[in-house]
The first five atom37 places (N, CA, C, CB, O) and aatype in JSON, in Angstrom:
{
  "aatype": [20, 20, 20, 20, 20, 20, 20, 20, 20, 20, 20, 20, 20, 20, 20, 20, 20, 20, 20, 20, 20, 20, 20, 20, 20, 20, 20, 20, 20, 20, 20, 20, 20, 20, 20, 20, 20, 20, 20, 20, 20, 20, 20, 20, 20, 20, 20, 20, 20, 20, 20, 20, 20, 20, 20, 20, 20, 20, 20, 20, 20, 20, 20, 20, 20, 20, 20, 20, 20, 20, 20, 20, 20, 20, 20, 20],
  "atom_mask": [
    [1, 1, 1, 1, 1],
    [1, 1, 1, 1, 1],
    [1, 1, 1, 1, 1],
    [1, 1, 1, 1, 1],
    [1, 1, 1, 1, 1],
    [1, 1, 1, 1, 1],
    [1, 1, 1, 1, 1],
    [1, 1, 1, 1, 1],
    [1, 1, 1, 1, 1],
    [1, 1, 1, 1, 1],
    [1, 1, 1, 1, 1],
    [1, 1, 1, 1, 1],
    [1, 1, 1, 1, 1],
    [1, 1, 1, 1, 1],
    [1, 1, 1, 1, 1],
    [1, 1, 1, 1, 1],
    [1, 1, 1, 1, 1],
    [1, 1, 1, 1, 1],
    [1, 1, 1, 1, 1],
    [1, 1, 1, 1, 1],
    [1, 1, 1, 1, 1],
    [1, 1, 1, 1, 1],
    [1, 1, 1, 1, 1],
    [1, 1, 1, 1, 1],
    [1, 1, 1, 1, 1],
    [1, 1, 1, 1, 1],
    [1, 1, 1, 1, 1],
    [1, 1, 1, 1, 1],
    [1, 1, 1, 1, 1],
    [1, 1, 1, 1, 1],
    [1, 1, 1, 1, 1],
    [1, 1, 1, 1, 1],
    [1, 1, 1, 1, 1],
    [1, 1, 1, 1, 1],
    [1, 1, 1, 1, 1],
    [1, 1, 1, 1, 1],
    [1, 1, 1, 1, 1],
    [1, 1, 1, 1, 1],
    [1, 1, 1, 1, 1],
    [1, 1, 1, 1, 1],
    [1, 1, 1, 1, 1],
    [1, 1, 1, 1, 1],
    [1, 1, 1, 1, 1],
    [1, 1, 1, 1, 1],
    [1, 1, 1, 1, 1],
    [1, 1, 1, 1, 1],
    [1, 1, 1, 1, 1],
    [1, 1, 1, 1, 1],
    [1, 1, 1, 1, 1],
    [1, 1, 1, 1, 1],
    [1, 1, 1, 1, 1],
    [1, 1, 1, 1, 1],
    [1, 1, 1, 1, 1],
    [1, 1, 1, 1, 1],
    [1, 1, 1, 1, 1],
    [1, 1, 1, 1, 1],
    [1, 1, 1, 1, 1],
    [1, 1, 1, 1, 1],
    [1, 1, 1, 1, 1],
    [1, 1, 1, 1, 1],
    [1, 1, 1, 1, 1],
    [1, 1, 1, 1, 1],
    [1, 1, 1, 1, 1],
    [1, 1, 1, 1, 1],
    [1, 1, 1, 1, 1],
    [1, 1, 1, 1, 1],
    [1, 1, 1, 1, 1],
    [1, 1, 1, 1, 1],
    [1, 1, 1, 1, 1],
    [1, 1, 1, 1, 1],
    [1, 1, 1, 1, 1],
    [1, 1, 1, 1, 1],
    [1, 1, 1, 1, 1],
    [1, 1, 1, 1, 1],
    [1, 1, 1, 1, 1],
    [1, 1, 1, 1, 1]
  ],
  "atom_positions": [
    [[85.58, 107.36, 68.71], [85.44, 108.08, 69.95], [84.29, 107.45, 70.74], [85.19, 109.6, 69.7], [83.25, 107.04, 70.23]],
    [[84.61, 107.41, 72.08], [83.66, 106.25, 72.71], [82.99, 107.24, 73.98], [84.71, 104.6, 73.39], [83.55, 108.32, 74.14]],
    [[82.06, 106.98, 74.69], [81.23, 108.28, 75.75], [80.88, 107.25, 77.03], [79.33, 109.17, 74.89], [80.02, 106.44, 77.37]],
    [[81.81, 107.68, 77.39], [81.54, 106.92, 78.66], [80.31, 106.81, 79.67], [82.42, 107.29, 79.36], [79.82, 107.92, 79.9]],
    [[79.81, 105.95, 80.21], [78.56, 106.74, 81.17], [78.54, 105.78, 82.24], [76.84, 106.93, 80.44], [79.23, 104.77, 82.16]],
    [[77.76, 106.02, 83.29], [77.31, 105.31, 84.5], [76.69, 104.48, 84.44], [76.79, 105.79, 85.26], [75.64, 104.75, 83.86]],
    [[76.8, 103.08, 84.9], [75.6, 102.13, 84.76], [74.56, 101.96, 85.05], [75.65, 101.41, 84.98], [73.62, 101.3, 84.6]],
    [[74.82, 102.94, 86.31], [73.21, 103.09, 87.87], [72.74, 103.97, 87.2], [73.4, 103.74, 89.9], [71.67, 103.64, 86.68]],
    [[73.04, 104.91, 86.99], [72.57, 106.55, 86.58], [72.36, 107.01, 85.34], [73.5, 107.53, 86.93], [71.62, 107.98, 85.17]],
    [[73.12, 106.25, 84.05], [73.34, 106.66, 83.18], [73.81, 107.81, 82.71], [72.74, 106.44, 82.9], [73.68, 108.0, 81.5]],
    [[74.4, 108.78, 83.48], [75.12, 110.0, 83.2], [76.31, 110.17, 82.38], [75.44, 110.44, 84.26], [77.07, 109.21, 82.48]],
    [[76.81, 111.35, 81.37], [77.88, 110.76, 80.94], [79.43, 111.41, 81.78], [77.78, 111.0, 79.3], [79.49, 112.49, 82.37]],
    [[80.23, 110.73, 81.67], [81.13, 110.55, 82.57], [82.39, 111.52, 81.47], [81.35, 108.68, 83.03], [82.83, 112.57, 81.92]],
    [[82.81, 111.09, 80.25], [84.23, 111.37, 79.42], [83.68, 111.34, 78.62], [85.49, 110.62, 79.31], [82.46, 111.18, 78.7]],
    [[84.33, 111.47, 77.46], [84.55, 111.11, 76.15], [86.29, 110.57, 75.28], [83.96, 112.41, 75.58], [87.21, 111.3, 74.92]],
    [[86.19, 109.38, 75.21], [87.76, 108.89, 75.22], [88.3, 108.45, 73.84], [87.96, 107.57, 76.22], [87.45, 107.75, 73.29]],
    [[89.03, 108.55, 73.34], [89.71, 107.87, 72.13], [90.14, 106.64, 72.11], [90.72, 108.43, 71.76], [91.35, 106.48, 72.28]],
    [[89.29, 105.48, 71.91], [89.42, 104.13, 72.47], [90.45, 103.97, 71.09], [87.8, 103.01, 72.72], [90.37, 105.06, 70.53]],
    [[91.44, 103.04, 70.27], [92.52, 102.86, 69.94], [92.7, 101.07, 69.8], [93.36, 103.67, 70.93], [93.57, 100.54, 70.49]],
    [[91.98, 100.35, 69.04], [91.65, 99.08, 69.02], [90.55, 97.98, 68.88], [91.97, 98.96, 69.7], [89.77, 98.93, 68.97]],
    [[89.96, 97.19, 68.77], [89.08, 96.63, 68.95], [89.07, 95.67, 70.16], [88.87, 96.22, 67.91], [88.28, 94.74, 69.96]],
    [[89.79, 95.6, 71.52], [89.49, 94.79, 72.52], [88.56, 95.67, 73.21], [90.68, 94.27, 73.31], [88.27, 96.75, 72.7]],
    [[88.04, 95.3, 74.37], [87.52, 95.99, 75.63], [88.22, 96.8, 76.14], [87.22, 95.27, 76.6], [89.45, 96.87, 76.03]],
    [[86.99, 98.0, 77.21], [87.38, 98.95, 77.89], [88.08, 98.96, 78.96], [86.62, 99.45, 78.08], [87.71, 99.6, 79.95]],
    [[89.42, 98.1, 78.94], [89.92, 97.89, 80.03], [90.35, 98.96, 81.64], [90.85, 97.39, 79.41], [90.01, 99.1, 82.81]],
    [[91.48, 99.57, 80.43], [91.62, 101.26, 81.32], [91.49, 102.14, 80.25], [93.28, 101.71, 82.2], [91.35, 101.78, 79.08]],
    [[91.54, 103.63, 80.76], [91.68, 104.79, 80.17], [92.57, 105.48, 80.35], [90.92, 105.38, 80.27], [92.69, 106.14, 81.39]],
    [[93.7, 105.52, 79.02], [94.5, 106.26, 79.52], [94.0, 107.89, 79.55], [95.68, 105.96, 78.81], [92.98, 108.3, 79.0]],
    [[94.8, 108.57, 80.2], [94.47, 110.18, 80.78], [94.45, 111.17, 79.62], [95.7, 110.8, 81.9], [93.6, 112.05, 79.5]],
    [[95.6, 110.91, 78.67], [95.44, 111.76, 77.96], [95.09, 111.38, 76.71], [96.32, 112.42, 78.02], [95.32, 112.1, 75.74]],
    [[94.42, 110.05, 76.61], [93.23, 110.01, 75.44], [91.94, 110.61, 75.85], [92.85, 108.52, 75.01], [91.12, 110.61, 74.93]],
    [[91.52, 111.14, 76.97], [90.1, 111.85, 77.45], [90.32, 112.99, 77.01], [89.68, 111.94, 78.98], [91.2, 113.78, 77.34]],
    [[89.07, 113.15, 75.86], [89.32, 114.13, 75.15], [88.29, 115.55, 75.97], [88.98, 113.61, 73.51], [88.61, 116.73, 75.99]],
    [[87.11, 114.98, 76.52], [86.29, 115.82, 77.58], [86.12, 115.22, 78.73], [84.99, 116.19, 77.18], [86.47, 114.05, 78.84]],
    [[85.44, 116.01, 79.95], [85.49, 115.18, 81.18], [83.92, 116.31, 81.27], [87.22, 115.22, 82.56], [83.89, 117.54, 81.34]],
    [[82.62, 115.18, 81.23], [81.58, 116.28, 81.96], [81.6, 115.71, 83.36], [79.84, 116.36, 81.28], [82.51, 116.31, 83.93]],
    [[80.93, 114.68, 84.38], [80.7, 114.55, 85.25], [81.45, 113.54, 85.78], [79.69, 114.56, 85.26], [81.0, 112.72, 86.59]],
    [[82.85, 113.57, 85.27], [83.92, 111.85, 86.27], [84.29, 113.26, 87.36], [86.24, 110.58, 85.0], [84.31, 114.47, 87.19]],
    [[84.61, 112.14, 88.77], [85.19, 113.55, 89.91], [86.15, 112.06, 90.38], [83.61, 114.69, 91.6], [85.93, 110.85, 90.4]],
    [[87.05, 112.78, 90.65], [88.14, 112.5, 91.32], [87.82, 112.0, 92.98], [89.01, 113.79, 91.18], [87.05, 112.77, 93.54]],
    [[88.25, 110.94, 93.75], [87.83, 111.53, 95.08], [88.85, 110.02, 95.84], [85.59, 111.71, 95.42], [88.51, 108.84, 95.81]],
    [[89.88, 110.49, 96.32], [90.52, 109.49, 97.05], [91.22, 108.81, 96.31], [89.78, 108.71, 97.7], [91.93, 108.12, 97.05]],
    [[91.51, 108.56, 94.99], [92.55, 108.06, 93.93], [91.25, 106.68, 93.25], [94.5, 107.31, 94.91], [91.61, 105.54, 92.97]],
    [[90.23, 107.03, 93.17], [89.24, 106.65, 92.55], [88.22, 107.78, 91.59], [88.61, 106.01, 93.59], [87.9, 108.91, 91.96]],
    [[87.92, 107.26, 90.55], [87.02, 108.19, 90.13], [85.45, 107.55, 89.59], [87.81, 108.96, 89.01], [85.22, 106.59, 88.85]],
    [[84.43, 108.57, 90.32], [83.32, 108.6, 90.61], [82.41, 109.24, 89.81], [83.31, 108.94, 91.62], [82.69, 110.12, 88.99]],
    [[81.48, 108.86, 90.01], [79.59, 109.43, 89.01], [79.0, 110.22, 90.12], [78.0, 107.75, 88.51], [78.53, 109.71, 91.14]],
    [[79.03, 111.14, 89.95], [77.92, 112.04, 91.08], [77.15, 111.25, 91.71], [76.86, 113.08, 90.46], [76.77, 111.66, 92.81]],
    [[76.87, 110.43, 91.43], [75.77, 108.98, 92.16], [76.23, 108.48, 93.17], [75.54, 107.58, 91.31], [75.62, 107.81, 94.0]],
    [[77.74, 108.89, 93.18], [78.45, 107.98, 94.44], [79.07, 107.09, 93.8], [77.52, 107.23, 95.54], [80.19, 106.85, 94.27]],
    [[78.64, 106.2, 92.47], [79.14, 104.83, 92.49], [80.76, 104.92, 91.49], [77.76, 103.71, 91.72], [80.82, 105.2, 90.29]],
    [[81.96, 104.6, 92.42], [83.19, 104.39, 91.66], [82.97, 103.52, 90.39], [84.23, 103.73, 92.56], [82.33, 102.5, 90.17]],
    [[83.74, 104.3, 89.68], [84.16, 103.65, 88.14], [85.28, 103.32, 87.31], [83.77, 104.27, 87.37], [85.28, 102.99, 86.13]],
    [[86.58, 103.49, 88.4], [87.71, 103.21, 88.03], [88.58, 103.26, 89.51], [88.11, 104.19, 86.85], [88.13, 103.66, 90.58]],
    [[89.87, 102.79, 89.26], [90.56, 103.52, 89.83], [91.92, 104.47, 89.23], [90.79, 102.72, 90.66], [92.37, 104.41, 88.08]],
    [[92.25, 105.04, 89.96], [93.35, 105.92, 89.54], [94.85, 104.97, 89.52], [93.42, 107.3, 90.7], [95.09, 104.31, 90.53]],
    [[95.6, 104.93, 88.6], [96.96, 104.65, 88.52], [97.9, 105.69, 88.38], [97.15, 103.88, 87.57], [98.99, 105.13, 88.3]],
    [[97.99, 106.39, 88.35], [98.74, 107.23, 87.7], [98.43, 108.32, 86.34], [99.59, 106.39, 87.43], [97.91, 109.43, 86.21]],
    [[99.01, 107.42, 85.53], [98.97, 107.84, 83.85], [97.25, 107.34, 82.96], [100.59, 106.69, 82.94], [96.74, 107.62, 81.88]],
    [[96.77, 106.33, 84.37], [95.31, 105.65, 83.7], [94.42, 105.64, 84.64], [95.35, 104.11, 83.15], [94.6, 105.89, 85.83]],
    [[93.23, 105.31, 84.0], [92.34, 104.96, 85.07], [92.26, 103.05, 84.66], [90.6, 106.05, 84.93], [92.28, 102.56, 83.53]],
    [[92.17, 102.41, 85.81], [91.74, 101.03, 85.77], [90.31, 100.84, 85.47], [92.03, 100.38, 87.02], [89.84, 101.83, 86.02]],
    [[89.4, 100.26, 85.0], [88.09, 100.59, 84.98], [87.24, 99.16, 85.56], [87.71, 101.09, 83.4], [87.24, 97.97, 85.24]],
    [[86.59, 99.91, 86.5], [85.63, 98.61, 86.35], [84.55, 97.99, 85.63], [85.18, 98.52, 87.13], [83.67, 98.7, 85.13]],
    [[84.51, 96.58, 85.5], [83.79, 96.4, 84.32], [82.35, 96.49, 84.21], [84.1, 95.3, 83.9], [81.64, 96.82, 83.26]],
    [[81.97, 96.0, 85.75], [80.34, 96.25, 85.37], [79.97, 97.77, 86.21], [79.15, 94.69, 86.1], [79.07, 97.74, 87.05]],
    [[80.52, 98.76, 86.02], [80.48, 100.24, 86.87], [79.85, 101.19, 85.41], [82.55, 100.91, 87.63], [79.22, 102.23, 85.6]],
    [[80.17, 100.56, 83.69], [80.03, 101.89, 83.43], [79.41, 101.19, 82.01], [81.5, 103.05, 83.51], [79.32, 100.01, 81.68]],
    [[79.13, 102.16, 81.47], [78.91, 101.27, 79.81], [79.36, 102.43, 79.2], [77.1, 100.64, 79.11], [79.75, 103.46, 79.76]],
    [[79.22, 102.1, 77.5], [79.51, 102.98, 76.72], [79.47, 102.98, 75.06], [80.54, 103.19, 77.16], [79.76, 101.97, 74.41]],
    [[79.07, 104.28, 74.46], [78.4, 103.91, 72.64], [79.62, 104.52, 72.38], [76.66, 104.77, 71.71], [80.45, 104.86, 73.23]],
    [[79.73, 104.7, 70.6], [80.61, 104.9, 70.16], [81.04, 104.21, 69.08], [81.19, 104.94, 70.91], [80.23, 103.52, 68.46]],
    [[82.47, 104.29, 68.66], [83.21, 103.33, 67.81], [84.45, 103.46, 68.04], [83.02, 103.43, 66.45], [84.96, 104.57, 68.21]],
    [[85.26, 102.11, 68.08], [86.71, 102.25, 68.34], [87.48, 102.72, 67.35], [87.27, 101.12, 68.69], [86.99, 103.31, 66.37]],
    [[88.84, 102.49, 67.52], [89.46, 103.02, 65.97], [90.61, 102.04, 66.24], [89.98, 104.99, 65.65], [91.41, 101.95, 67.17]],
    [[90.42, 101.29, 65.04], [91.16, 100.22, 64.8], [92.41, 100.46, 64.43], [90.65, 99.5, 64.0], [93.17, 99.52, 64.19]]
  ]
}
């Protein structure tokens, strides 16, 4: 389980069921197992800071790469 957060702000954003050992490419929707501070806003989703951290597809979020970091462990 991996915790998503902001890069500017460091806030945490999700908590996701990452499913592999590559990178955080996207997130799918219904591996987010909590949501404290991601907001929705225009088919992007955002850090209270203002700064976008994905975009919206549909079924995922796209993520950008230098927008967010994150601890954890995957599950292989």
């Amino acid at each position: 389980m991996l915790t998503i957060h902001c890069a500017a702000c460091r806030k945490k954003l999700w908590r996701y069921d990452k499913i592999g050992p590559g990178e955080v490419l996207r997130c799918h929707k219904n591996r987010i197992k909590k949501m404290y501070n991601g907001q929705i806003h225009e088919h992007k989703i955002r850090c209270p800071c203002g700064k976008d951290i994905g975009i919206d597809k549909g079924t995922l979020y796209k993520m950008i790469a230098k927008a967010f970091t994150y601890k954890g462990t995957k599950r292989n």
